[in-house]
N, C-alpha and C positions, 0 to 999 in steps of 0.2 A: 519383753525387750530382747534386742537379739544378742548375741554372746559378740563379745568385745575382742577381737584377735590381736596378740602381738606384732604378729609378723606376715600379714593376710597375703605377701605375696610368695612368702616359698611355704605357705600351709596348704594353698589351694594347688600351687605347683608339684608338691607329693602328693596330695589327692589322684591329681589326673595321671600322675606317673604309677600308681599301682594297679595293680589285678584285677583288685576287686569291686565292685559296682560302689560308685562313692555320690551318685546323684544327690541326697538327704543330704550330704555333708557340705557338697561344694553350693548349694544354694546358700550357705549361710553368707558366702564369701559377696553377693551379690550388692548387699549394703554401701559396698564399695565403692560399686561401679554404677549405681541406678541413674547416672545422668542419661546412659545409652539405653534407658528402657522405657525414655520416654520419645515422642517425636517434635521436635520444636524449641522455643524458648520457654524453659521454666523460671519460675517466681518465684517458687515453693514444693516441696512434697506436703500431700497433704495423709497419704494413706497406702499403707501394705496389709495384705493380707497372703497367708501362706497357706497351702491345702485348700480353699473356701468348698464346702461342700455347696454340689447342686445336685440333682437330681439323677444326671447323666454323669458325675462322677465330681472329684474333687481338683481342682484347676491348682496348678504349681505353684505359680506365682502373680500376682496381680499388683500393678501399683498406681496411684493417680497423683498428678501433681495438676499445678495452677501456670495452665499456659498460655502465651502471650502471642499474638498474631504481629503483622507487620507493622500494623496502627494503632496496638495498642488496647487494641481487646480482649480481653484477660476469658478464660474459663476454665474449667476442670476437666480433666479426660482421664479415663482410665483405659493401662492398658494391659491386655489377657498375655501370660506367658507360660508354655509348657516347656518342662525340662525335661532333659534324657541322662544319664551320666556319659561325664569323660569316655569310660572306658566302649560305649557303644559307637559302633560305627555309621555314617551316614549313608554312605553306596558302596555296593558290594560287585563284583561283576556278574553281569547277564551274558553278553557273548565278548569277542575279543574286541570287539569295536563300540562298545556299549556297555554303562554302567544302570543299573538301576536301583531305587532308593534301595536301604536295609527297613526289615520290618518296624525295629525304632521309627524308624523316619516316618515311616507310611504310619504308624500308631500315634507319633504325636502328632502330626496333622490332624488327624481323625479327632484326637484327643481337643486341640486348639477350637477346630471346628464347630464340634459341638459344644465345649465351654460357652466360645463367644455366643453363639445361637441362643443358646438357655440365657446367658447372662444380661444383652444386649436386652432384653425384653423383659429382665426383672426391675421392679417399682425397689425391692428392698436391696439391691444390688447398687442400684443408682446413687438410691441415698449414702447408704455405708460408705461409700466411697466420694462423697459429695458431687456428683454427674446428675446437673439438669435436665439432660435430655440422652435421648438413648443414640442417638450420631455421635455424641463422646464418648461412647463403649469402643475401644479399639483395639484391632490385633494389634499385640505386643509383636511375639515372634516363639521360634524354638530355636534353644538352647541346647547342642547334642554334637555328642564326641569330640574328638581332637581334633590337630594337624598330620595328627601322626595317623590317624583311624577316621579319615577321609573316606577311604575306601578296602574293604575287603577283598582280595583277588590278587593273583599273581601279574604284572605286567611289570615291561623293562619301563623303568623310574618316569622317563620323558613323555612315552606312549602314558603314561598314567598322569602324568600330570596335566595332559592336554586331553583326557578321558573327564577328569573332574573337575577341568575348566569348561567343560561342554554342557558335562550331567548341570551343574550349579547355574550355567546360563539358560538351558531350557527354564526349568524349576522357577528360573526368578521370573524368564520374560514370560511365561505362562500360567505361572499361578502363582507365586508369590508378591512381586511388583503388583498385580492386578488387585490385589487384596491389602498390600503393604502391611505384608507377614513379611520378616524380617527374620532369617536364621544365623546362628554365628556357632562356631565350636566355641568352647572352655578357654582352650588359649589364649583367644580374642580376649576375654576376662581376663583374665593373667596375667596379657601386658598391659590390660590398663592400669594392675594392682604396682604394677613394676616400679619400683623408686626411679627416681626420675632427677639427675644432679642440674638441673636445670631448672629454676621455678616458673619458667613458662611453661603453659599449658601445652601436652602434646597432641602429636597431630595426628587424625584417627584414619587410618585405612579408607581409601576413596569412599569403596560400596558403602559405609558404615557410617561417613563423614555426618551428614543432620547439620541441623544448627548447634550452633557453641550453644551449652548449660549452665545456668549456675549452680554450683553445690551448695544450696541450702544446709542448715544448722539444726534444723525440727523435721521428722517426721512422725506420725500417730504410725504403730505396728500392730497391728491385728491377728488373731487367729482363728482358725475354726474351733465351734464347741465341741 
């Protein structure tokens, strides 16, 4: 079972604000926030697993829940997520007019890739996770660095901000959106963790929006042997 946190929103908030590489730590903080890891209406979670070894390496994070179409037809999907820590960056500068990913970025792609590949085609993958058919195998997404560690390089604030409003729109409308691989920094998680003096539900950043979840009460947590 996973470790119970007091105060999951300023534990994971010191996490991302230190030095040193805290990825192992801030996944724990995820339990939190699993409505945003799935895509759709959910029922139910039905199942996590953490590390899962495969062949081609051990995949971060994986979760399936029991989701709901427009009319009513229910099924299980699971979907693949690699993590980076907070403290890594996602684009670095290439020239002054141009950002390109950090190696992070290019390795958990790489890393996502060949998960789902290996996983989407496994019979005992399926199962464990309750997924009928291998079209329910889905990219989840990556999880990597901050708001503050968007990008590595010197530019004047404005020029930079409208650098990684660019780099992020290539990346979605080219290969990301096309796959419905879905990236967010730490932060994004953070404020979902955020107290909220309001008991309506908050309202999630456009790119991010999905349909409304329900937070289910049960989920089964797994791990690798």
């Amino acid at each position: 079972m996973p470790e119970i946190h007091t105060n999951p929103y300023l534990e994971l908030k010191g996490l991302i604000a230190v030095a040193e590489n805290k990825e192992h730590e801030c996944r724990e903080y995820l339990q939190y926030a699993k409505e945003v890891l799935v895509r759709g209406t959910v029922s139910g979670f039905v199942y996590v697993e953490i590390e899962r070894r495969a062949t081609v390496g051990d995949s971060d994070y994986i979760i399936s829940g029991r989701i709901v179409d427009e009319i009513g037809n229910e099924c299980v999907k699971a979907y693949i997520w690699e993590l980076k820590a907070p403290q890594c960056h996602i684009f670095e500068k290439d020239t002054e007019n141009r950002l390109r990913p950090s190696k992070d970025l290019i390795q958990a792609e790489n890393q996502l890739l060949n998960y789902y590949h290996e996983n989407k085609g496994s019979e005992l993958f399926r199962n464990n996770f309750g997924v009928t058919h291998s079209e329910y195998v889905c990219f989840g997404g990556i999880i990597i660095g901050s708001h503050a560690r968007r990008v590595r390089g010197d530019y004047e604030e404005a020029k930079k901000e409208k650098l990684i409003e660019t780099a992020f729109m290539i990346r979605k409308n080219y290969i990301y959106d096309r796959l419905n691989i879905r990236i967010m920094h730490w932060d994004y998680i953070l404020d979902l963790l955020k107290p909220r003096t309001s008991p309506q539900r908050q309202t999630l950043p456009e790119e991010e929006i999905g349909d409304k979840l329900i937070d289910p009460n049960n989920i089964e947590i797994g791990s690798s042997p």
